[in-house]
N, C-alpha and C positions, 0 to 999 in steps of 0.2 A: 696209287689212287684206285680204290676198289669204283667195281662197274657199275652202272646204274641198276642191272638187275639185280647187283648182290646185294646192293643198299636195300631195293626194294623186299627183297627176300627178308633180309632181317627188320624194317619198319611191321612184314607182314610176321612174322615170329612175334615181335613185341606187341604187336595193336592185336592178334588176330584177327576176325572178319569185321572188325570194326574199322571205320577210316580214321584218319589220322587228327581229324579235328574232335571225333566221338570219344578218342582214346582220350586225348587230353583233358575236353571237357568231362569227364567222369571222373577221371584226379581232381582237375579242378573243383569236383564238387566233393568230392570227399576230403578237400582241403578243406573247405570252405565249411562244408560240417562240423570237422575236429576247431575249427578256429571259432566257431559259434558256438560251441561246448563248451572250449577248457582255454579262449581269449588266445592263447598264446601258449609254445615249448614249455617254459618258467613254469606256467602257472599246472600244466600235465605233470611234469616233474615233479613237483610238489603235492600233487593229488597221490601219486605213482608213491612218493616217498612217506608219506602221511597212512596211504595202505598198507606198505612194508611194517610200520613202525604200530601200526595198528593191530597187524596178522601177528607180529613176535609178541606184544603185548601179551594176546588173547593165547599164544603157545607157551608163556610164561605162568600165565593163569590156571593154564589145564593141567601143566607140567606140577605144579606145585599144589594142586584139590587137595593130595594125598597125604601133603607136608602139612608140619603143622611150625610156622614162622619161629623165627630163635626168638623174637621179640617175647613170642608169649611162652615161650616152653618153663620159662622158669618163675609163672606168675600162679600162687597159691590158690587164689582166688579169684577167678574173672569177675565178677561182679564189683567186688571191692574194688578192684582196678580200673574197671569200667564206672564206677561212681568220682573215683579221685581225678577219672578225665572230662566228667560231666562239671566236677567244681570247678579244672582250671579251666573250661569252657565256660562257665559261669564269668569266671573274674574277667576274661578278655572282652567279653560284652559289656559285662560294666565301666572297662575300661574304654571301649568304645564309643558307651553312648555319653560320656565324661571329654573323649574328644570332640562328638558332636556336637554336644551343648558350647563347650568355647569355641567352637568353629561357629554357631552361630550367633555369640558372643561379639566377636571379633568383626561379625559381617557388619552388624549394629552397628559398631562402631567406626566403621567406615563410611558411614552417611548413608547420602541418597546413592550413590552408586553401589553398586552391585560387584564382588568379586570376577564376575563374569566380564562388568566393563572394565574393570582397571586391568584384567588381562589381555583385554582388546587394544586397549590405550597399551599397554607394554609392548604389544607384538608391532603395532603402529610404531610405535619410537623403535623397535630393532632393527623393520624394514628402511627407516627411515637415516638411522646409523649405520647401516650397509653401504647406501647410495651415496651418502657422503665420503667414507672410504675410497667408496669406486669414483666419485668425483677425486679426490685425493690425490688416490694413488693416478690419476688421468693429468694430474697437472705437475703430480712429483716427477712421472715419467718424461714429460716436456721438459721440466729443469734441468735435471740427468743429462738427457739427449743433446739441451743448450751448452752444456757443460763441458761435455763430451767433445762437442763440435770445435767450442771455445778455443780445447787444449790444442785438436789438430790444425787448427786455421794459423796461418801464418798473421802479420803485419798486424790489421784490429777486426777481429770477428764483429765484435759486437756493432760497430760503425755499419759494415756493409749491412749485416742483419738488421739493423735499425733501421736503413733506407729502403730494404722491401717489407718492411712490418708496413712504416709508413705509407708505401704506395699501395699498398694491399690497402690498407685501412681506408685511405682516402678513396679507393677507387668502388670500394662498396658501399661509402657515405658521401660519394656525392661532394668529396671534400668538405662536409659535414664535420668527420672528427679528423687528429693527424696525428699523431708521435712529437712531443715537446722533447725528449729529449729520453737518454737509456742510456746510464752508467756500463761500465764491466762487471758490474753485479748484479746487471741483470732489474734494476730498477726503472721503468721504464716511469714515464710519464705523458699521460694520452689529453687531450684537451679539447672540446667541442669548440670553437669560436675562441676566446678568449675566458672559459672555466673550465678549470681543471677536474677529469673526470675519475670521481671516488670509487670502491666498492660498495660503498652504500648506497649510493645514488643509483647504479647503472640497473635499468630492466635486464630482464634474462632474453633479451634477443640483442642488447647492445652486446653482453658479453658474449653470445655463442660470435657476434660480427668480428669482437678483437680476438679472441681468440682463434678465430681463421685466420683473419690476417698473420697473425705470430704465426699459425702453423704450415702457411702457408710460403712462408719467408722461411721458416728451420726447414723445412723439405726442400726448398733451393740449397739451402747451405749444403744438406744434407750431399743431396746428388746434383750438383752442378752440370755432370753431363748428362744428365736425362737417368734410365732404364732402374730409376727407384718404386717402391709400392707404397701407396696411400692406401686407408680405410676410411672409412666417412659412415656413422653409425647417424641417420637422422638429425645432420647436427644442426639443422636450420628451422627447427619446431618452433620455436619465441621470436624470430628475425619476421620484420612484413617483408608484403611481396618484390617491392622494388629493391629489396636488398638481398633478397632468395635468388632473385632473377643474375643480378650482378656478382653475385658469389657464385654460381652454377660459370658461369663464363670464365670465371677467373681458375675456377677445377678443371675446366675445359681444356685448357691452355697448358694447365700442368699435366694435364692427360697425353700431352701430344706427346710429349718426350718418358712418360711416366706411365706405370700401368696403377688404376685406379679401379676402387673396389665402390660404391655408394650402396648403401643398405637405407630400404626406408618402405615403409607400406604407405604413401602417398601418391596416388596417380600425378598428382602434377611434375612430378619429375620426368616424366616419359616424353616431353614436350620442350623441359627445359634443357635435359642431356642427352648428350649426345653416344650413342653406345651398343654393345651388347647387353640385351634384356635378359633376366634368367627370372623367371617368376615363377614364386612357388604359394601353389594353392590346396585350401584343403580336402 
């Protein structure tokens, strides 16, 4: 372990008679210079590389005043040559302006909208076929996992997993809705009262509520003795309050034995859960 004065000695070699807070902030500002110039390394590098490529350019240019290009060395006549480029520059304009008249042909004919909005409308329906995927692939993934579980479970998987679907379900509806009944295929059937509840009927907060419950029951199958990991991405955004409140409890619970991850830019969770906070701001 070097001495304090040898440390001292070399802080004073690197900072010379400047202190140690002056030495830094003066890097720091000449960080802060080069990053208000050039944003970022990437963006330097590519300045840096655009000049290289710039300087051989113009040492290719210089290098070659004297030459006279193999292109032309064997043309009789410059001017004749220089005319037969001016005509097929001719006919490509023509060709051009023969694209843009059908292109604004075409616009015509697509009515009152505008090329501009039906590519808006397109990019809208891309985004919007993205999200379905990722819904998709969010529910194919649950199947799989059920499946999964199905094979290693002994006696009747699907029996137990039914009875924490149902208690899940019931306990964030108030016995509101329940579990009619779940084949080994995975075909469940859920009921409010005595009506049986469809995919076309159900709001997008009933479904985010059955869909915890089920995920909430495959995570028990999952790890029975506790020390499994949850993710929970916002998933209570369409559910009202008194079912937000009672689904936060029932993660609660699974948190004791489980380590659990909850993502969400909503202050009211800070109230509802219980936890370590990690908040990131911009």
């Amino acid at each position: 372990i070097e001495s304090e004065k040898e440390i001292k000695n070399q802080i004073e070699e690197l900072c010379g008679r400047k202190s140690i807070e002056t030495f830094i902030g003066g890097l720091d500002q000449i960080l802060y210079d080069y990053k208000i110039k050039f944003e970022c390394v990437d963006n330097l590098k590519c300045m840096i590389s655009k000049e290289i490529d710039e300087k051989d350019k113009n040492q290719k240019t210089l290098d070659s005043l004297d030459e006279v290009p193999e292109l032309f060395k064997g043309i009789p006549d410059p001017e004749q040559y220089n005319d037969e480029l001016q005509l097929n520059v001719d006919k490509y304009e023509e060709k051009i302006k023969n694209c843009q008249q059908r292109l604004r042909e075409v616009e015509r004919n697509l009515g009152e909208k505008s090329a501009e909005e039906y590519y808006d409308e397109f990019l809208k329906s891309q985004e919007e076929f993205k999200n379905r995927k990722k819904e998709y692939a969010h529910w194919n993934n649950i199947y799989k996992v059920f499946c999964r579980v199905k094979e290693e479970t002994y006696n009747n998987p699907v029996e137990e997993l039914a009875e924490k679907f149902n208690e899940y379900l019931k306990k964030i509806t108030d016995n509101g809705m329940k579990l009619e009944n779940m084949d080994e295929q995975m075909s469940a059937k859920v009921i409010s009262g005595t009506h049986p509840m469809t995919d076309e009927i159900l709001s997008e907060g009933t479904k985010d509520t059955i869909s915890l419950a089920f995920r909430l029951a495959m995570l028990e199958q999952l790890y029975p003795n506790g020390n499994g990991i949850a993710v929970f991405d916002d998933p209570f955004t369409d559910m009202d309050p008194k079912r937000v409140s009672k689904a936060c409890k029932l993660i609660e619970k699974f948190a004791k034995n489980n380590q659990v991850i909850f993502i969400t830019c909503d202050d009211k969770y800070k109230e509802l859960l219980k936890g370590n906070l990690i908040e990131i701001k911009d």
